[in-house]
C-alpha positions in Angstrom: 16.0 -0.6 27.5 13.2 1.7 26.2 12.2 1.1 22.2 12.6 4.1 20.0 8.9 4.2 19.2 7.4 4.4 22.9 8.9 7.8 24.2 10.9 7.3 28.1 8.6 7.1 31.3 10.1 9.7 32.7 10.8 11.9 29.1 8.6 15.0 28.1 6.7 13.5 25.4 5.7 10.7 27.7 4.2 12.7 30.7 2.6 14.2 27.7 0.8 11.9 26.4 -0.4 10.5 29.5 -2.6 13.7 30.0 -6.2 13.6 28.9 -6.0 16.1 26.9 -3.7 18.8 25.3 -3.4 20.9 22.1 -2.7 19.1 18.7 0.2 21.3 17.7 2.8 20.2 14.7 5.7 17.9 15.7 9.3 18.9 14.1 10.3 17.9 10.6 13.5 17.3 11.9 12.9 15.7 15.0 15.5 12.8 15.7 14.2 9.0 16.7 10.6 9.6 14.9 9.9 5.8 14.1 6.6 4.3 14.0 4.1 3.9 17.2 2.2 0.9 18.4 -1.2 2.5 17.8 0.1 3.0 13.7 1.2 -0.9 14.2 -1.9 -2.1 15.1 -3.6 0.2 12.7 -2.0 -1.0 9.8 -2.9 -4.7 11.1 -6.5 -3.5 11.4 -6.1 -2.2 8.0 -5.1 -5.5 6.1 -8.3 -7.5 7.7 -10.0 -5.4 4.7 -7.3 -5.8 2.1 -7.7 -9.5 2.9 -11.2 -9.4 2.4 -11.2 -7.5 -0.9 -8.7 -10.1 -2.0 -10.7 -13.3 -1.5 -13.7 -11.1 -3.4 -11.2 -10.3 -6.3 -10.2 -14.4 -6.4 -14.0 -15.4 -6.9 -14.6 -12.9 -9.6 -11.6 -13.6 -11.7 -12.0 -17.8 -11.1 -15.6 -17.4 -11.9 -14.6 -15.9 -14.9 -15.6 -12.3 -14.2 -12.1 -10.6 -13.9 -13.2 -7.3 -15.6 -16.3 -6.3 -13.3 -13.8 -8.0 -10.5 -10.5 -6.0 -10.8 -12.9 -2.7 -11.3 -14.5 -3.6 -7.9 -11.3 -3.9 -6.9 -9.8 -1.3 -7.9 -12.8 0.8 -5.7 -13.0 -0.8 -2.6 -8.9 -0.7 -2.8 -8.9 3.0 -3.2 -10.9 3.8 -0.3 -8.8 1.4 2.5 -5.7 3.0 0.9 -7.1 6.8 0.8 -8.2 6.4 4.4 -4.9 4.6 5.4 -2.9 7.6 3.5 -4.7 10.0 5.2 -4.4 9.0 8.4 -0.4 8.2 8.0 0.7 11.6 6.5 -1.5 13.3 9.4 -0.2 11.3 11.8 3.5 12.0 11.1 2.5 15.6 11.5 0.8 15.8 14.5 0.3 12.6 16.1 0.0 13.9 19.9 -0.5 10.3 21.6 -3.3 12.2 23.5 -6.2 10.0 25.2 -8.9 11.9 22.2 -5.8 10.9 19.5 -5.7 7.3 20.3 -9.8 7.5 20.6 -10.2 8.7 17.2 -7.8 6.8 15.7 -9.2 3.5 17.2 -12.9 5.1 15.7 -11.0 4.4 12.4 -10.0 1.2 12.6 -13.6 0.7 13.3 -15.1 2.1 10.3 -12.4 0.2 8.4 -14.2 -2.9 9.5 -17.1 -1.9 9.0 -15.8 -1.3 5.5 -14.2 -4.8 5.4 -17.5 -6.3 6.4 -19.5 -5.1 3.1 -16.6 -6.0 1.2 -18.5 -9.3 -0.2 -21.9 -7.4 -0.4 -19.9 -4.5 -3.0 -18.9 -7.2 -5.1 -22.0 -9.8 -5.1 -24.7 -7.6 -5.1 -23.1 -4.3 -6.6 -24.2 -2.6 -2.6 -21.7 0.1 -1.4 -23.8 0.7 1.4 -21.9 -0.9 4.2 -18.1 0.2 2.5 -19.7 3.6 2.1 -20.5 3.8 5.5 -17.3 2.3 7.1 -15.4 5.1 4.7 -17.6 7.8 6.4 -16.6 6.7 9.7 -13.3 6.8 8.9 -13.4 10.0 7.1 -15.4 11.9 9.7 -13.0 10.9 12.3 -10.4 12.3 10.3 -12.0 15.5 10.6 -12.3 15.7 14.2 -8.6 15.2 14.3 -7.9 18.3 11.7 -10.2 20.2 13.5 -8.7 20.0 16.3 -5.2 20.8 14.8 -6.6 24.2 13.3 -8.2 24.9 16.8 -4.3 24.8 18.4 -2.5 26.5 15.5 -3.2 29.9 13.5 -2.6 31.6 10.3 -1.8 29.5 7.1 -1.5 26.4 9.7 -5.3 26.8 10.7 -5.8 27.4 7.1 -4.2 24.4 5.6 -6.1 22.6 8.7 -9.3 23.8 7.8 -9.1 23.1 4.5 -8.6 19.4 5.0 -11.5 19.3 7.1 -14.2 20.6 4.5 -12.3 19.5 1.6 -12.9 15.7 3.3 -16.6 16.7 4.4 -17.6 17.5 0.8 -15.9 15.0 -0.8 -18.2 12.4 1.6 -21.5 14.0 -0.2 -20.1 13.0 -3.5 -19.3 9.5 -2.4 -23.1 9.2 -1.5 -23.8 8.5 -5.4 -21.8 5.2 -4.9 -25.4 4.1 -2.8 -28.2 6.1 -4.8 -27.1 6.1 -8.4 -27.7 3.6 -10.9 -25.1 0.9 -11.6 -23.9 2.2 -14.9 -22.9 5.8 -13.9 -20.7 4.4 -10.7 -18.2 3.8 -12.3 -17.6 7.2 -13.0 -18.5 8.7 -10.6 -15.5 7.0 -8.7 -13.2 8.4 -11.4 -14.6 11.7 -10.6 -14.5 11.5 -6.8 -11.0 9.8 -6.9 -9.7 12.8 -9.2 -11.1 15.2 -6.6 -10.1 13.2 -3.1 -6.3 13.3 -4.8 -6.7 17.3 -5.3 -7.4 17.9 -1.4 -4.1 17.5 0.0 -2.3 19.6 -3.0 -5.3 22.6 -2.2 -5.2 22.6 1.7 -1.3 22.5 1.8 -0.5 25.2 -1.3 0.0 28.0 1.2 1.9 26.1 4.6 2.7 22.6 4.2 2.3 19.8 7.1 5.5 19.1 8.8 5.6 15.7 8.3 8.8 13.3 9.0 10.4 11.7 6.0 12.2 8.8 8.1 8.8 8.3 9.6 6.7 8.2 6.5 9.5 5.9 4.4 9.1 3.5 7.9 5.3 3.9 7.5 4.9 3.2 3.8 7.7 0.2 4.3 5.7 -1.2 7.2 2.6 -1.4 5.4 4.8 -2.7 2.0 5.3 -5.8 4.2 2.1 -6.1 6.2 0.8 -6.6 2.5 3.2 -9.1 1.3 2.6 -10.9 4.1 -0.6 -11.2 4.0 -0.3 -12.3 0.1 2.0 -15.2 1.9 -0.7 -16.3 4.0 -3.4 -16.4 1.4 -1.0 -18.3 -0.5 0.0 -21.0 1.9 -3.9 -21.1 2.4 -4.6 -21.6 -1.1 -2.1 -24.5 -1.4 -3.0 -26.1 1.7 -5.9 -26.3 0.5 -5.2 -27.4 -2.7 -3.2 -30.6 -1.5 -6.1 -31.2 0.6 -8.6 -31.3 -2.0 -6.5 -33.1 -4.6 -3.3 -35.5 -4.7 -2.3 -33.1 -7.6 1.3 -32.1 -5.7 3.6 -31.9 -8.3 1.1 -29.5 -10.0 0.9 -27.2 -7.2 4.2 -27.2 -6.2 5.2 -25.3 -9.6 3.0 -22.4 -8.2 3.9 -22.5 -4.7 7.9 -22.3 -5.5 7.1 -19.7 -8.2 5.2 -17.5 -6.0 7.5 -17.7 -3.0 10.1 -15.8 -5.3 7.7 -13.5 -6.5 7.0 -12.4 -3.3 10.7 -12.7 -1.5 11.9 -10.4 -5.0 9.1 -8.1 -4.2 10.4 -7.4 -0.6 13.8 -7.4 -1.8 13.3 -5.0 -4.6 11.4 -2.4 -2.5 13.9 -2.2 0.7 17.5 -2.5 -1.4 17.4 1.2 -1.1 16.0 4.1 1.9 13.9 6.0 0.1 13.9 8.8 2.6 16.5 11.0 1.1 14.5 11.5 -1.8 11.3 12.8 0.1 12.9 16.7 0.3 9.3 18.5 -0.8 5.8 18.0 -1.2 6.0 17.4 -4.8 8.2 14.6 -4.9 6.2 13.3 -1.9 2.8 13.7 -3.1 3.7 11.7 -6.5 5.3 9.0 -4.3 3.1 8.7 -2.0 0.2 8.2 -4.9 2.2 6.1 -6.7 2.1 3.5 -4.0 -2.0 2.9 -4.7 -0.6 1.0 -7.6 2.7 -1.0 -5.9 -0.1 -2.1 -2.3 -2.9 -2.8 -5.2 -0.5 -4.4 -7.4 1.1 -6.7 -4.0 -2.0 -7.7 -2.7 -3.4 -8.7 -5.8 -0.4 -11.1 -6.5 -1.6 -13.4 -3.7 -5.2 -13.6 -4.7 -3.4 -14.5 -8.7 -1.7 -17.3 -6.6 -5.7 -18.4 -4.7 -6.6 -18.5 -8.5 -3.7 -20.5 -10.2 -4.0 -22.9 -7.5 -7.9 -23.2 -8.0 -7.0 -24.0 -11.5 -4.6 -26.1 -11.4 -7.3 -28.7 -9.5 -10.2 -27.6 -11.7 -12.0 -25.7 -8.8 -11.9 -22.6 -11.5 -13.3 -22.7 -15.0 -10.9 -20.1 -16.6 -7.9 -21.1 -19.3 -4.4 -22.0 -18.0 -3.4 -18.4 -19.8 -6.3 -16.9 -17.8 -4.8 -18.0 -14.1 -1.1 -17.2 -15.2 -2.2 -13.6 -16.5 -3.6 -13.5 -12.5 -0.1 -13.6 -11.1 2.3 -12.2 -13.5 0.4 -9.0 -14.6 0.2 -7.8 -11.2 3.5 -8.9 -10.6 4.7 -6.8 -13.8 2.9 -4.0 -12.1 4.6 -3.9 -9.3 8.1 -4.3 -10.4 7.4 -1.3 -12.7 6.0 0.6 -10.3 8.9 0.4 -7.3 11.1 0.9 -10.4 9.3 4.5 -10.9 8.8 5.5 -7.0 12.1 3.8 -5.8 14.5 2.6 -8.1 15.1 4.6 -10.7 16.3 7.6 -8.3 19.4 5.7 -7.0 20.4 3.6 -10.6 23.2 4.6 -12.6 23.5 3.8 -16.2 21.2 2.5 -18.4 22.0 -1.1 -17.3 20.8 -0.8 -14.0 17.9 1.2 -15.1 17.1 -1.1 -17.9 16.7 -4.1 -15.3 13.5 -4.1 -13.4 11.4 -2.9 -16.5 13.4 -5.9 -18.8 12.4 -7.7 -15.8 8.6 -6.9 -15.9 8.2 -7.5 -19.5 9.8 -10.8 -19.1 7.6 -11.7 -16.1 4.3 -10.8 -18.8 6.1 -13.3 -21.6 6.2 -16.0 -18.8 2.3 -15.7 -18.9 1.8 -17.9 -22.1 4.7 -21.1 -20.3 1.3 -23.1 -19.3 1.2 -24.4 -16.2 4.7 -23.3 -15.8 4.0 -19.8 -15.8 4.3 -18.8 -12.2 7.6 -20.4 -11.3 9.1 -18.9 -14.3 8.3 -15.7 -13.6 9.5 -16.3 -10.1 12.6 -17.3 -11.6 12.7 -14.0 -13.5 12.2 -12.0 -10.3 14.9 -13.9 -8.4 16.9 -13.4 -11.2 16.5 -9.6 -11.4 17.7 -9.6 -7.9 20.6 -11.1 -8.7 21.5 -9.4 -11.5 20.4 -5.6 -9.7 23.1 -6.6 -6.6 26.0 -8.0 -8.8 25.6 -4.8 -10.7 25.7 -2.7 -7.8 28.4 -4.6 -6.0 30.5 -4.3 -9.4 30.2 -0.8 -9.7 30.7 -0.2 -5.5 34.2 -2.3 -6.5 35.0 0.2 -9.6 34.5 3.2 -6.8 36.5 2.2 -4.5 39.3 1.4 -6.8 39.3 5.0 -8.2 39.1 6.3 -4.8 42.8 4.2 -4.1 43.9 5.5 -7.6 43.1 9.1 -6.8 46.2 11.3 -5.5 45.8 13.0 -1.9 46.0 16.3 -1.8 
């Protein structure tokens, strides 16, 4: 049996995409069976390598007792693996050709994303964006050849909107150049500036002819990722604790944490896939907003497991911060995400104030859990399980109260 995602030996697309070369023309919005590829599998993987590595930077900042200067790094490096992963998705559900050039340039990305991974502990040491900067050009420069190549097969407002992207990237690349040449101070804002602009491309190139790409697919892609991410908080987790029980005979303090932040995580993946989110993706408006928004629920997921690295380093003295310090590590971000799937996700299929009321009751109780002491991570675990619970009995009651009307109601 042939998987949805590789096309049929024998079917069009795959006699297609066995030729060396062809024309990178716009796939169907409505084209049925458009799930994700192997090559945007292993891209994704590729993709968390650097995520992984801007965690473990973000856990030595905030144990060492530099959280501000760490989540700002953060918050950087971050935004350029997600921009480049975005990019690259939303592009890809338009016209991904599965050409010999197409899977060329897209594995030229996944090399400048480790590139990018490799300077991760060089941005945040020594304050050198050098080697991130570069891995982001790479990335970003192989995005071009792809749109390019798109407004070389189309015409009109396609070629346009194709052409667009392509110098709207290129420019944007000068302005990242500061990142290496300009003093410390002013870096800052200059990523505020160049993040403000890189978010107005898409909006400019597509104003007059949008892309054509595939709502099933993108939901699949975004989901895909959503648990790529979580799992990779898992395994810095289990790392952290291993460790942990290795370095001390301090169990019964670590097991607090470890139970505590196995909820957090299982809620998080609960929370985010209760509902498809497909439906809602009818225009680019609504899409643009949620596919932004999810900067903050990836940031907000990864940065949960490296709280957990620095709760556990705490709780055997390995970091010198407060108790308070290392429970603000996992339940802020935690808070964060559960408002933030509320806003992209939730809210769009909750009825009633009740159901609305429940994830943000539930992140504002996850923030009060921060000041339990060492108990703070299992209660907010609790919390999250608990808003789980409380999200599908509500659901299931009013399903029941539905379906009883619909028996009440007289046939026509």
């Amino acid at each position: 049996m042939t998987s949805s995602s590789t096309p049929a030996p024998d079917s069009p697309r795959a006699r297609e995409s066995n030729r060396p070369l062809r024309r990178l023309t716009a796939r169907g919005r409505e084209e049925a069976h458009r799930t994700a590829t192997p090559l945007e599998l292993f891209f994704d993987l590729c993709f968390v390598v650097a995520i992984a590595q801007v965690g473990i930077q973000l856990v030595h900042a905030v144990a060492e007792g530099h959280a501000g200067e760490g989540i700002l790094n953060y918050a950087m490096v971050f935004f350029a693996i997600w921009w480049a992963w975005m990019n690259f998705t939303w592009f890809a559900s338009a016209y991904d050709n599965d050409d010999v050039l197409y899977r060329v340039v897209t594995l030229l990305q996944i090399a400048g994303v480790l590139v990018l991974a490799a300077g991760v502990s060089q941005a945040f040491e020594d304050h050198d964006f050098l080697a991130v900067w570069l891995g982001y050009v790479i990335m970003r420069l192989a995005l071009v050849t792809q749109w390019l190549r798109a407004a070389r097969s189309s015409e009109g407002p396609e070629r346009t909107m194709a052409l667009r992207y392509a110098a709207g990237v290129l420019l944007c690349l000068v302005g990242w150049l500061g990142l290496v040449v300009l003093p410390e101070d002013a870096r800052p804002w200059l990523f505020l500036v160049m993040a403000i602009l890189e978010l107005c491309v898409p909006p400019y190139a597509e104003k007059d002819h949008p892309t054509s790409w595939h709502p099933r697919h993108i939901a699949e892609r975004y989901g895909l990722f959503t648990i790529i991410v979580l799992g990779e908080t898992i395994a810095a987790a289990t790392v952290a604790v291993k460790t942990g029980i290795d370095e001390s005979d301090e169990l019964g303090e670590l097991l607090p944490i470890a139970a505590g932040g196995l909820l957090i995580i299982f809620a998080a993946w609960w929370i985010y896939f209760v509902v498809p989110i497909h439906g809602h993706l009818r225009s680019n408006k609504q899409a643009f907003l949620w596919g932004y928004g999810h900067y903050l629920v990836f940031a907000s997921a990864a940065a949960i497991g490296a709280g957990l690295e620095v709760a556990v380093e705490q709780s055997i003295g390995k970091a010198h911060i407060s108790t308070l310090a290392a429970s603000a590590a996992v339940t802020l971000p935690t808070a964060l995400y559960l408002l933030t799937v509320w806003a992209l996700h939730s809210r769009h299929f909750k009825f009633g104030i009740t159901q609305q009321l429940v994830l943000p009751t539930t992140a504002l109780l996850v923030i009060c859990c921060t000041f339990l002491g060492e108990w703070a991570v299992l209660a907010a675990g609790l919390v999250s399980a608990l808003a789980v619970a409380t999200g599908t009995t509500l659901t299931a009651r009013m399903t029941s109260r539905e379906d009883r009307q619909r028996l009440k109601a007289p046939v026509a």
